[in-house]
C-alpha positions as CSV (number, residue, x, y, z in Angstrom):
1,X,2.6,22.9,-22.6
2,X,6.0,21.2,-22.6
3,X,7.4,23.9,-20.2
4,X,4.7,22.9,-17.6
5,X,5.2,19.0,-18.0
6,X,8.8,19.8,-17.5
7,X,7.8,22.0,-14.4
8,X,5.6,18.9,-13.1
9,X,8.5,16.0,-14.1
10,X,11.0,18.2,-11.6
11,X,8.8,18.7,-9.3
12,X,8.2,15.1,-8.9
13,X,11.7,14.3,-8.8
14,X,12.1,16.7,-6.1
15,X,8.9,15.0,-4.0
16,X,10.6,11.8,-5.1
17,X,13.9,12.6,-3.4
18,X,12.2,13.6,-0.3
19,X,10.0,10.9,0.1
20,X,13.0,8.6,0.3
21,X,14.8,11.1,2.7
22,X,11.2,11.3,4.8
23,X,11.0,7.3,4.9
24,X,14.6,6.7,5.6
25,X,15.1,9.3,8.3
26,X,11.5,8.6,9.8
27,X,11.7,4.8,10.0
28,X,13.5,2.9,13.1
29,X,12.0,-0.5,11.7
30,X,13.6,-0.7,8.1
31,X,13.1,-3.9,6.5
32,X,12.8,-5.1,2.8
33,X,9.7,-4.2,2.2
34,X,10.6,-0.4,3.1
35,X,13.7,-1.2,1.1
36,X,12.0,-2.1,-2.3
37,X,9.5,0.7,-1.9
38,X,12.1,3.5,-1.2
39,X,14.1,2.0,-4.5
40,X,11.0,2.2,-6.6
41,X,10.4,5.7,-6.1
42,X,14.5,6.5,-6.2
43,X,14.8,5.0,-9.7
44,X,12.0,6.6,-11.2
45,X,12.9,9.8,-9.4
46,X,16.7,9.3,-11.0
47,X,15.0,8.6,-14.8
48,X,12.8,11.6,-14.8
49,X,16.1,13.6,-13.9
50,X,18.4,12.3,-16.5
51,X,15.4,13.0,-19.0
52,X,14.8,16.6,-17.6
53,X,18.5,17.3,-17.9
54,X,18.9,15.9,-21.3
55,X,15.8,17.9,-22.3
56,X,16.8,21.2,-21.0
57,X,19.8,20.8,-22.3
58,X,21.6,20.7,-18.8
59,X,23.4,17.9,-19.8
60,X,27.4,17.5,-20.6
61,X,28.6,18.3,-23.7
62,X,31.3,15.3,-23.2
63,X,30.7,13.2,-25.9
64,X,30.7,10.1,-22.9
65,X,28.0,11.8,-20.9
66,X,26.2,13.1,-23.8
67,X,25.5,9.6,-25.4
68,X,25.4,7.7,-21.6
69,X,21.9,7.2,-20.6
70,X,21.5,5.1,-18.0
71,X,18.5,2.8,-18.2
72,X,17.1,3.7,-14.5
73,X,13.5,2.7,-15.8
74,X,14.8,-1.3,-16.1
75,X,14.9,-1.5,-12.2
76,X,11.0,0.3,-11.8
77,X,8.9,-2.9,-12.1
78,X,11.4,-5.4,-10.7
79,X,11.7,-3.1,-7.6
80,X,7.9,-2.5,-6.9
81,X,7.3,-6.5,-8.1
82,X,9.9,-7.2,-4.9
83,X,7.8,-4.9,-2.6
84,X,5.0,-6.3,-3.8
85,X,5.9,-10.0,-2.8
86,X,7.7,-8.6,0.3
87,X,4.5,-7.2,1.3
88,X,1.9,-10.0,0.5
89,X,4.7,-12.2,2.4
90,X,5.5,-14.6,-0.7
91,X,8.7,-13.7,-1.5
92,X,9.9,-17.5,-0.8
93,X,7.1,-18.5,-3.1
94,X,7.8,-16.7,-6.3
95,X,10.5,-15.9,-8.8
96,X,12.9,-13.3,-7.8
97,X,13.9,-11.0,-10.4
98,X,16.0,-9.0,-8.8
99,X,19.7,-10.6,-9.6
100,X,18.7,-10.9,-13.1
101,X,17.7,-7.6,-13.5
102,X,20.8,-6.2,-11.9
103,X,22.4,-8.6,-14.6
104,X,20.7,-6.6,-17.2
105,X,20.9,-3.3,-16.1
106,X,25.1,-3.5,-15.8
107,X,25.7,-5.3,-19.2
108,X,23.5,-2.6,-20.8
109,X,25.5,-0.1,-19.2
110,X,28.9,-1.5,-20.0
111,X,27.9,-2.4,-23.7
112,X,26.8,1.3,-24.4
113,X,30.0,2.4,-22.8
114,X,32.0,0.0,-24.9
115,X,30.0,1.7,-28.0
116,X,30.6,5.2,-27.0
117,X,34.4,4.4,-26.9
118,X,34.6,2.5,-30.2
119,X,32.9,5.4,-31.9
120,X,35.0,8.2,-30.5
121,X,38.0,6.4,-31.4
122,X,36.9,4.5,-34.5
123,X,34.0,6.0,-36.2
124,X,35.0,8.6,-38.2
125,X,33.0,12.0,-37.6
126,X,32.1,9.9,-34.6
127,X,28.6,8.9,-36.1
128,X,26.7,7.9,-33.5
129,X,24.0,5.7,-35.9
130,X,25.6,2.6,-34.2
131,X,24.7,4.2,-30.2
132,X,21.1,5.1,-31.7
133,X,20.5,1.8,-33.3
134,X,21.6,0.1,-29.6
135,X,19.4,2.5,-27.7
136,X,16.2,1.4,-29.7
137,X,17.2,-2.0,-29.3
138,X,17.7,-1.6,-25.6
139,X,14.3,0.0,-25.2
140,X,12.6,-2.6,-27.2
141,X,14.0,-5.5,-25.1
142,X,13.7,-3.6,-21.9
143,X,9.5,-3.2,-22.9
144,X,9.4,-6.4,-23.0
145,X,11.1,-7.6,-20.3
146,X,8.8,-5.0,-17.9
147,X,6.0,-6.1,-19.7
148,X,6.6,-9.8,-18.4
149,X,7.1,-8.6,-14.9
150,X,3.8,-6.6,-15.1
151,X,2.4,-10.0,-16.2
152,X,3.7,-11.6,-13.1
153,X,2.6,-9.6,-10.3
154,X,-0.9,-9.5,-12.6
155,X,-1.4,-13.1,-11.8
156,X,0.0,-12.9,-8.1
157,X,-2.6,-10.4,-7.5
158,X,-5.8,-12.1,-9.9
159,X,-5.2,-15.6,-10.0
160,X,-3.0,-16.5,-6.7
161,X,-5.1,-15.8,-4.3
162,X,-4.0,-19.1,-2.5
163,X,-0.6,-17.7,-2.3
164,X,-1.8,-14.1,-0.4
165,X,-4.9,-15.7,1.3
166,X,-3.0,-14.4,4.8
167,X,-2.6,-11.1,3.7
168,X,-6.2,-10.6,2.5
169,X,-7.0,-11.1,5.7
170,X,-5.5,-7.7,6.8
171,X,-6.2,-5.9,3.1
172,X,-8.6,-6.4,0.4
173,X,-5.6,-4.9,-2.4
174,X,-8.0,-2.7,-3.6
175,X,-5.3,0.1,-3.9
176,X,-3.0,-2.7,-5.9
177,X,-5.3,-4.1,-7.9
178,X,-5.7,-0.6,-9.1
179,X,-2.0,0.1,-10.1
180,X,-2.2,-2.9,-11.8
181,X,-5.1,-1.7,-13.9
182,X,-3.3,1.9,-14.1
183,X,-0.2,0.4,-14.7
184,X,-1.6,-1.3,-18.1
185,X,-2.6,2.2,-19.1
186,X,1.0,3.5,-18.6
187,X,2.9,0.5,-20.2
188,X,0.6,1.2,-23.3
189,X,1.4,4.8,-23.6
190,X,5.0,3.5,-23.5
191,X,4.3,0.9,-26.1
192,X,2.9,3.8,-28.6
193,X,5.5,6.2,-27.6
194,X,8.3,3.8,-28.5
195,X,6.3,2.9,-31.9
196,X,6.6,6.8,-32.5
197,X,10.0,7.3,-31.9
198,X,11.0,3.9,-33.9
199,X,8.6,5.2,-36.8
200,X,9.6,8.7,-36.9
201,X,12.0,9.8,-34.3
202,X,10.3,12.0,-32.4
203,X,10.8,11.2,-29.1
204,X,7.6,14.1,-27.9
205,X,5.1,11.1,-27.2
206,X,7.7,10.3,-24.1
207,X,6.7,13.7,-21.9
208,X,3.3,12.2,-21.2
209,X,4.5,8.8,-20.5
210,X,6.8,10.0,-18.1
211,X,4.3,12.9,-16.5
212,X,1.3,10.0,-15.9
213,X,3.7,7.2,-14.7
214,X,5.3,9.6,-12.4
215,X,2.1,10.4,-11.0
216,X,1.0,7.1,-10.8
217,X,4.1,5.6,-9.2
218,X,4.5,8.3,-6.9
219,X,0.8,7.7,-5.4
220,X,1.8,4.4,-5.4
221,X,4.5,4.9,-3.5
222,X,2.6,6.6,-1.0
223,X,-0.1,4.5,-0.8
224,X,2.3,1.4,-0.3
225,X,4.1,3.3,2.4
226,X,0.8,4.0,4.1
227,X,-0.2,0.7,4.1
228,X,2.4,-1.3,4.7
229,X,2.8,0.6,8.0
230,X,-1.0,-0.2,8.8
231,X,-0.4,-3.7,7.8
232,X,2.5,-4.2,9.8
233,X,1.4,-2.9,12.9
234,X,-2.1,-5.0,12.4
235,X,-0.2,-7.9,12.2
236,X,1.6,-8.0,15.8
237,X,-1.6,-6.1,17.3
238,X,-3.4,-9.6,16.1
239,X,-1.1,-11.4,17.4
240,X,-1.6,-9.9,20.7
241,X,-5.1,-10.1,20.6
242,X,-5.0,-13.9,19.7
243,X,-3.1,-14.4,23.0
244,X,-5.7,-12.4,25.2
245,X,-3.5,-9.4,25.8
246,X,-5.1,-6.1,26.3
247,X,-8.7,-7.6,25.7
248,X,-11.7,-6.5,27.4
249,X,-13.3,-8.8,29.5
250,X,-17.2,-9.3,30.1
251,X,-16.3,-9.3,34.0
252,X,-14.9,-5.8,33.4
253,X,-17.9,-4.4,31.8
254,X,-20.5,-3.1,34.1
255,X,-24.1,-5.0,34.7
256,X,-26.9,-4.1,32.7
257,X,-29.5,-1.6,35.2
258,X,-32.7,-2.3,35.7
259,X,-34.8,-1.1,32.6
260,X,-37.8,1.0,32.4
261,X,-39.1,-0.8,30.0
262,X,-42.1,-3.5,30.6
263,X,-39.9,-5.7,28.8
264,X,-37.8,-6.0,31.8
265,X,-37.6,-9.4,33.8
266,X,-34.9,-10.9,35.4
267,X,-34.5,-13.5,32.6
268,X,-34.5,-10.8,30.2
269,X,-31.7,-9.2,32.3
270,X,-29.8,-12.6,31.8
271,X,-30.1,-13.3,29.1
272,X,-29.0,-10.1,27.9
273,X,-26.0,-10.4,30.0
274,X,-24.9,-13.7,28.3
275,X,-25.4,-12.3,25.3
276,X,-23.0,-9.3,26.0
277,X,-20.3,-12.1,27.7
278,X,-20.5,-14.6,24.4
279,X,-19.7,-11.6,22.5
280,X,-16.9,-10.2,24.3
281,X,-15.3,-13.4,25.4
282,X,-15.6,-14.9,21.7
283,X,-13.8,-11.8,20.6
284,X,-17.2,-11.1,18.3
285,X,-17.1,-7.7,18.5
286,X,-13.9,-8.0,16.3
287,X,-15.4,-8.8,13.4
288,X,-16.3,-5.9,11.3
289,X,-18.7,-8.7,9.5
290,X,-20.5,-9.4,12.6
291,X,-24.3,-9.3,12.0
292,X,-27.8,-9.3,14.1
293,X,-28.7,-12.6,11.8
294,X,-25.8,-14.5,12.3
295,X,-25.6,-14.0,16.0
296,X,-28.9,-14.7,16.8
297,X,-28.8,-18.0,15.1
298,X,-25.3,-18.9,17.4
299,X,-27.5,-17.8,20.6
300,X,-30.3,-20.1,19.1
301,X,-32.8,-17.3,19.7
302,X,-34.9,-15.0,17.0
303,X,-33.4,-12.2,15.6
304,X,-36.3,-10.1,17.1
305,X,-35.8,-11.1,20.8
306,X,-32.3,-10.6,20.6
307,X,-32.8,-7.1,19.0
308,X,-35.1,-6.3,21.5
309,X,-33.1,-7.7,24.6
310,X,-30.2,-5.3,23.4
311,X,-32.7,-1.9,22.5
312,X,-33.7,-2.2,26.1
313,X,-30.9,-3.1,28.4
314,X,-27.9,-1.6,26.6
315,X,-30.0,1.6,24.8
316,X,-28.6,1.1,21.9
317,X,-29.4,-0.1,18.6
318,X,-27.4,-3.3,17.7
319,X,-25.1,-1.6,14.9
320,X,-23.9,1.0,17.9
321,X,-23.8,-1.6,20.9
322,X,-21.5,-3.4,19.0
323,X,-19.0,-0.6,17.9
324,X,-19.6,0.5,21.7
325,X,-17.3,-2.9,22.6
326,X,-15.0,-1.8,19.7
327,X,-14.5,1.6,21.0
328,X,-14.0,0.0,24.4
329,X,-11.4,-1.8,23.2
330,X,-10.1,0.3,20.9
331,X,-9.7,2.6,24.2
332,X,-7.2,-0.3,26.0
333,X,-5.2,-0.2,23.3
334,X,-4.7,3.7,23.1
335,X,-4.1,4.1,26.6
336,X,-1.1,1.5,26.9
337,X,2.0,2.9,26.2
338,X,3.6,-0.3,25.0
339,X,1.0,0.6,21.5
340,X,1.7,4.0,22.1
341,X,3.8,3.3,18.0
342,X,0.9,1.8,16.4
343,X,-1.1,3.7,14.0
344,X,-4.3,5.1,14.7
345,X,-6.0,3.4,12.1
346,X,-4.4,0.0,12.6
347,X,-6.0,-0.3,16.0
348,X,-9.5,0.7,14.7
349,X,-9.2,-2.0,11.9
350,X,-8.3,-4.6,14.6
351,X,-10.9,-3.4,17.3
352,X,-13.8,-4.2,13.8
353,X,-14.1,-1.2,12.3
354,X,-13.9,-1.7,8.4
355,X,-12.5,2.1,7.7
356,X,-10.8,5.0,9.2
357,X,-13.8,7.2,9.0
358,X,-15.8,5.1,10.7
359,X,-13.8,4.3,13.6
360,X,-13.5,8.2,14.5
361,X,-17.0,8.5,14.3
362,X,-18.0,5.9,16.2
363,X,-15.3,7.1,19.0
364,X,-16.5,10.5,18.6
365,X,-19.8,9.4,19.4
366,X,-19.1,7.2,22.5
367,X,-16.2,9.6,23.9
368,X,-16.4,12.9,22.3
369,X,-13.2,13.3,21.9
370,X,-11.0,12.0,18.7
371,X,-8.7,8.9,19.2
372,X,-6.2,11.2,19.0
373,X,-6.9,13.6,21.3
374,X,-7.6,10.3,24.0
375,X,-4.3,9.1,23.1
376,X,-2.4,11.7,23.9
377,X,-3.3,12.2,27.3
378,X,-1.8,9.1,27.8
């Protein structure tokens, strides 16, 4: 069992390593958000491989390296509590505990290297009691001090919601909000693995603390990648949208034909027409809340005429005349090469879609083709 949670801690340092190679390499854009993200991966990548090499024995037999562990898992939460304020854009709002845990990290370094030297040159045997007394005290304060991070970015993300009401605009958190609630699963196991080794010294309790937080930061890691990209890219394609660029226009959109249906009359046919105009030059279509009920009462007309207009003179239901406009516009934006960067997925969620999947089947539908596929011959 230990054999494969060592396989599965170096294998994660290994994915760890290349994610930050991947990001680095891959990004022409590199700001502080990538930053924090790429250092929250490296340090946990950098822990799990002094740990590995101290538990398969790969370690030096120098008495300095042998007793030196650097406390990489000290920088973990600070880092991804940076990106976390980096990427909700409050970072000017709330504490910063980066200096201070810098601060930390480097006097615990330099007072266990001060230890090491005073008992290879004054403790006799060299009896390292004093180093092992430190460490637990170390990892007690440095519990702690992760644990009040955790705290922090707990009540950015539960109770500030006035702070991060312009990012919840773009992202619900969902994917956060549940590494917060993993997160206070991991920080427990630490909190009984440290009881363990305190209690009895056997430091086994640790393999699974660092197998499930790997896991879990890792996914985080991607998952914050992932979105931050869709994020960032929403955020100037809004921008652009908000001044009129690349929009589709009702004059651009062809007249409704005549219908085959009795319902047909030429005020029918108007009407229908200014209903398709107010929703393409109030930018309707955009909202992925957009309903039949709350549209109708804006037009000041029943919900059943305004169904009815729209079966008949546009042959679809409401649901897919509407995502018809989205794909439309969705189309403008794949075609121009000055978007040609963006992601796929950040120009569905700002054309109204309210998920990936249904974006591609809704442009599936209309164009039979993926966005993709349309993209590219562009």
């Amino acid at each position: 069992m230990i054999k494969i949670i060592n396989f599965l801690l170096i294998a994660g340092v290994v994915q760890g390593f290349g994610f930050n190679l991947v990001t680095i390499l891959g990004n022409k854009k590199f700001d502080k958000v990538v930053v924090f993200l790429n250092l929250t991966v490296l340090f946990i990548s950098l822990n799990n491989l002094q740990r590995w090499l101290i538990d398969n024995d790969f370690s030096s037999n120098l008495f300095l390296f042998k007793n030196l562990l650097v406390p990489w898992y000290l920088l973990i939460f600070p880092m991804f509590y940076a990106f976390t304020t980096h990427f909700l854009k409050v970072e000017d709002k709330v504490n910063d505990f980066i200096k201070i845990s810098l601060v930390i990290f480097i006097s615990e370094i330099t007072i266990r290297l001060c230890l090491i030297s005073y008992v290879y040159y004054e403790v006799p045997d060299k009896n390292i009691n004093i180093i092992t007394f430190y460490t637990n005290t170390e990892d007690i304060f440095n519990l702690t001090y992760c644990i009040f991070i955790f705290i922090n970015a707990c009540l950015l993300i539960f109770k500030k919601h006035h702070l991060i009401s312009y990012i919840l605009s773009y992202d619900d958190l969902n994917w956060i909000k549940w590494f917060i609630r993993l997160g206070a699963v991991v920080i427990g196991f630490w909190t009984i693995a440290l009881i363990i080794k305190l209690l009895t010294g056997n430091e086994d309790a640790y393999l699974f603390l660092r197998l499930s937080s790997s896991v879990l930061l890792y996914w985080i890691g991607y998952q914050g990648f992932y979105k931050y990209t869709v994020l960032r890219d929403r955020i100037v394609l809004r921008s652009t949208i908000q001044t009129n660029q690349v929009l589709i226009s009702s004059s651009q959109i062809s007249k409704a034909e005549k219908s085959n249906d009795e319902f047909y009359s030429e005020k029918h046919k108007q009407d229908f027409e200014k209903i398709r105009s107010y929703i393409v030059d109030k930018k309707l279509y955009l909202d992925p809340l957009l309903g039949m009920e709350s549209l109708a009462s804006e037009l000041s007309m029943s919900k059943s005429y305004l169904s009815k207009l729209i079966n008949s003179y546009s042959d679809y239901n409401f649901s897919d005349f509407i995502n018809s406009l989205r794909v439309e516009q969705a189309k403008k934006f794949l075609s121009n090469d000055h978007f040609s960067e963006y992601t796929i997925v950040a120009i569905g969620l700002e054309c109204g879609f309210n998920s990936k999947s249904t974006f591609y089947s809704a442009f599936k539908k209309f164009t039979s083709e993926t966005p993709s596929s349309f993209r590219s011959q562009f």
